[in-house]
N, C-alpha and C positions, 0 to 999 in steps of 0.2 A: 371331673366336676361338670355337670350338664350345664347347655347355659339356660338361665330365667329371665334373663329378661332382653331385650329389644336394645341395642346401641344406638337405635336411631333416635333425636331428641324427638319432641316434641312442647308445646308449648307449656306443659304440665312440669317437666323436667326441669325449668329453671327455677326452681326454691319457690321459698314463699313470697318473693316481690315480683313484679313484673318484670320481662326479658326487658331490653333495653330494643330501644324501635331501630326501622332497620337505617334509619337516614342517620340516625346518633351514629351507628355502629361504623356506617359508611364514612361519617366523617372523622369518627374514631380513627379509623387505617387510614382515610388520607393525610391527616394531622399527626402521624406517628415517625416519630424518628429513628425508631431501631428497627433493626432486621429480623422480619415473621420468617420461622423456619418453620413451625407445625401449623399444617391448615387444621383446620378448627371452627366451628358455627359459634361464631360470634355474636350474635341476636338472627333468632328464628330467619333463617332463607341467604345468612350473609358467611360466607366464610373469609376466614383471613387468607392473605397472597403466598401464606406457609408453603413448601412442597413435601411437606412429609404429612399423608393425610391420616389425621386420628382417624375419625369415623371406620376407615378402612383398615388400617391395621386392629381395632378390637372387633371389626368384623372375622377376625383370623384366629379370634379365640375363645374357649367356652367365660361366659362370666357370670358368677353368681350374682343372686340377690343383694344387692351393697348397704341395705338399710343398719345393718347393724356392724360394719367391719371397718377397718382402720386401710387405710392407702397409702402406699408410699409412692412417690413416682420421681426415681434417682435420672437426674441428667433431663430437668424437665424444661430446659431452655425458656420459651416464654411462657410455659404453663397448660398449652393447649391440652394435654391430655390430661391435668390435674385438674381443670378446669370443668373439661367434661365430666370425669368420674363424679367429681362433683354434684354437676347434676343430674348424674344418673343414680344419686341418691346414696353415695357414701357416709359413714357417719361422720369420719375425719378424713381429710386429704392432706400428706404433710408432702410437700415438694422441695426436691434437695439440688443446687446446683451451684461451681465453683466460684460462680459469678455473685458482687451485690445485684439485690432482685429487682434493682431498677436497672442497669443495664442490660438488661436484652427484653424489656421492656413487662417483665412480671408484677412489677408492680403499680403499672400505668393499667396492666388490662385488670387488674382484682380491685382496683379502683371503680373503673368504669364497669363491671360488672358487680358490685359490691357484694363478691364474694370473700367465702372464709377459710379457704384454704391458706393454710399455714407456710412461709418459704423456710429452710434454713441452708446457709450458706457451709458450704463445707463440701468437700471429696470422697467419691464412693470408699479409696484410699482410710480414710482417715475413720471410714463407719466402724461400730457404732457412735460414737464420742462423741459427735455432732447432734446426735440425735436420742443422747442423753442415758445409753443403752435400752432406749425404747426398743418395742417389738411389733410386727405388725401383719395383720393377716392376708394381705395382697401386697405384694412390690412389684413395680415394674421399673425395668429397666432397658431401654431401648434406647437402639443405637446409639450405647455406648461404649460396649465391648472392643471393638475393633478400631476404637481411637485411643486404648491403651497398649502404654508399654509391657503392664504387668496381668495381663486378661485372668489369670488363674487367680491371682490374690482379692482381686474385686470381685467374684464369682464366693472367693471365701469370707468377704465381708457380706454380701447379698443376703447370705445363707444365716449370716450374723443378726439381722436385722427380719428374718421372718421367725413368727414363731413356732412354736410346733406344730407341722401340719399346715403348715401354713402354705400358699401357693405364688409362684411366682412368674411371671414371662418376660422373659428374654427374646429380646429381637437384635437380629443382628445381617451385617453385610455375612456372604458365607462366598467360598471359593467356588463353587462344585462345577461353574459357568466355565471356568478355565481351565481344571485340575484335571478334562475331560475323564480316565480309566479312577485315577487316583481318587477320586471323588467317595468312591466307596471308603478309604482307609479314612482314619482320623489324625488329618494331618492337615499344616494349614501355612497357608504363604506367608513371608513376611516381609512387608515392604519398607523400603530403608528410606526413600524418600518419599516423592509423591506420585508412586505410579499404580496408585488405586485412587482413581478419577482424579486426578489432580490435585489432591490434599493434602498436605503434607500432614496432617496431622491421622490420617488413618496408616495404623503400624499392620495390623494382620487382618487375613479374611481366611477363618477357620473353612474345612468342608462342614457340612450339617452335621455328617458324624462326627468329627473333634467335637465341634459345638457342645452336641449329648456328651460324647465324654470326660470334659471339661466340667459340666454341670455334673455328672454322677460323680467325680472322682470327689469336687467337693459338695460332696451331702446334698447335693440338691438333684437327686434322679427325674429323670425327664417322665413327663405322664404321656403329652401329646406333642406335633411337630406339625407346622407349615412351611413350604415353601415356595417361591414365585420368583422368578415367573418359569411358568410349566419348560418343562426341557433341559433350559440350563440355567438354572436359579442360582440369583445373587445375594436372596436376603432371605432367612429363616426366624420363622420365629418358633420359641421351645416354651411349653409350657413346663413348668419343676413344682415338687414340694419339698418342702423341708423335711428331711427323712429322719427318720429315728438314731438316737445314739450321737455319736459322735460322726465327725466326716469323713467320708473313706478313706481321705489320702490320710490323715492321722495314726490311722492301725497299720500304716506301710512305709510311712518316709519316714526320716532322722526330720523334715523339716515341722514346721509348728506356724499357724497362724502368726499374726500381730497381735502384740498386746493379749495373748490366749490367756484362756482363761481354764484352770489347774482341769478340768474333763477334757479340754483340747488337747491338754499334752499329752493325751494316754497315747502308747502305742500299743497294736498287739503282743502276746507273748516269745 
């Protein structure tokens, strides 16, 4: 998918009311009590104290014209990328995260920005259910993978949740920095406690190839691949569609999604 259009805002980008000035914006984040994880332009020239920069990671990928498409953005913490897509002219943005959307502060900023993106609370885990088995033409999911314990099953809800043909990107932490030869095989660390940067809650860091084959085994084949930083990259991101039929691993395992639905079960002959 080529990209059309430009990720960088401008002042056009923010709907049809005006952006919020930048001294609100400024006193927006000093007035704020939760913790900014995505940086994000918060009114024209101001970004949030996030460290995971939107702007830069959708510089990492092709992205269509959003006028007419549906968004999903799984594990969206305080919104910063649901918020842009937004105004880079989405029709719908629905953002999903395990938390109420006032604690981590989502629904402090779609207040002060008085936007329409939609939150629903629930777990990649538990997709589609939470989101009513809606279907949607772009999902993203970023850095969430590698804070689960079950990477494959949410990979088979993801694919749940796009519809046909539909596009997806995945971003993620990936091994290939430490794995130095092994890097090439599709294989991937897994950390029991916190010794992937000190988290306890980050369990694996795929190489880029597990990553793609993780995404092909369920139904979501990979189109395009980034990675950074040059040499010994930590964090990949995979762009996927939603492939035709059913999901690979269905025509080969005894195993079966959650909650499948009676074309999920087929195995091959």
């Amino acid at each position: 998918m080529e990209r059309q259009i430009s990720t960088h805002l401008s002042r056009a980008d923010w709907g049809r009311g005006q952006p919020p000035t930048k001294q609100a914006a400024l006193e927006f984040i000093e007035g704020s009590l939760f913790h900014w994880h995505p940086e994000f332009e918060l009114a024209p020239g101001v970004l949030t104290p996030g460290r995971n920069p939107v702007r830069a990671l959708l510089d990492k990928i092709s992205l269509p014209r959003l006028e007419s498409l549906t968004v999903l953005d799984i594990g969206t913490f305080n919104g910063g990328l649901a918020f842009t897509i937004e105004r880079l002219g989405a029709a719908r943005v629905v953002a999903l995260d395990i938390y109420p959307p006032d604690v981590l502060g989502f629904s402090q900023i779609r207040e002060f920005l008085g936007s329409n993106v939609e939150y629903v609370e629930g777990s990649v885990y538990d997709l589609p259910s939470p989101l009513e088995d809606e279907r949607f033409d772009l999902v993203f999911y970023w850095g969430v993978i590698y804070h689960l314990r079950h990477p494959l099953l949410s990979l088979d809800n993801v694919r749940r949740v796009l519809r046909d043909g539909g596009i997806g990107y995945i971003e993620s932490a990936v091994g290939d920095g430490e794995l130095g030869d092994l890097a090439a095989l599709p294989v991937a660390r897994f950390y029991r406690r916190d010794e992937l940067g000190g988290d306890s809650t980050n369990w694996f860091a795929p190489s880029t190839a597990c990553l793609q084959e993780w995404c092909a085994s369920s139904g979501l084949p990979p189109l395009a691949v980034e990675t950074w930083p040059a040499g010994k990259p930590t964090r990949a991101m995979v762009t996927v569609e939603r492939g035709p039929g059913n999901a690979e691993f269905t025509q080969i395992s005894f195993e079966v999604p959650m909650r499948a639905t009676p074309s999920e079960l087929e195995t091959a002959p």
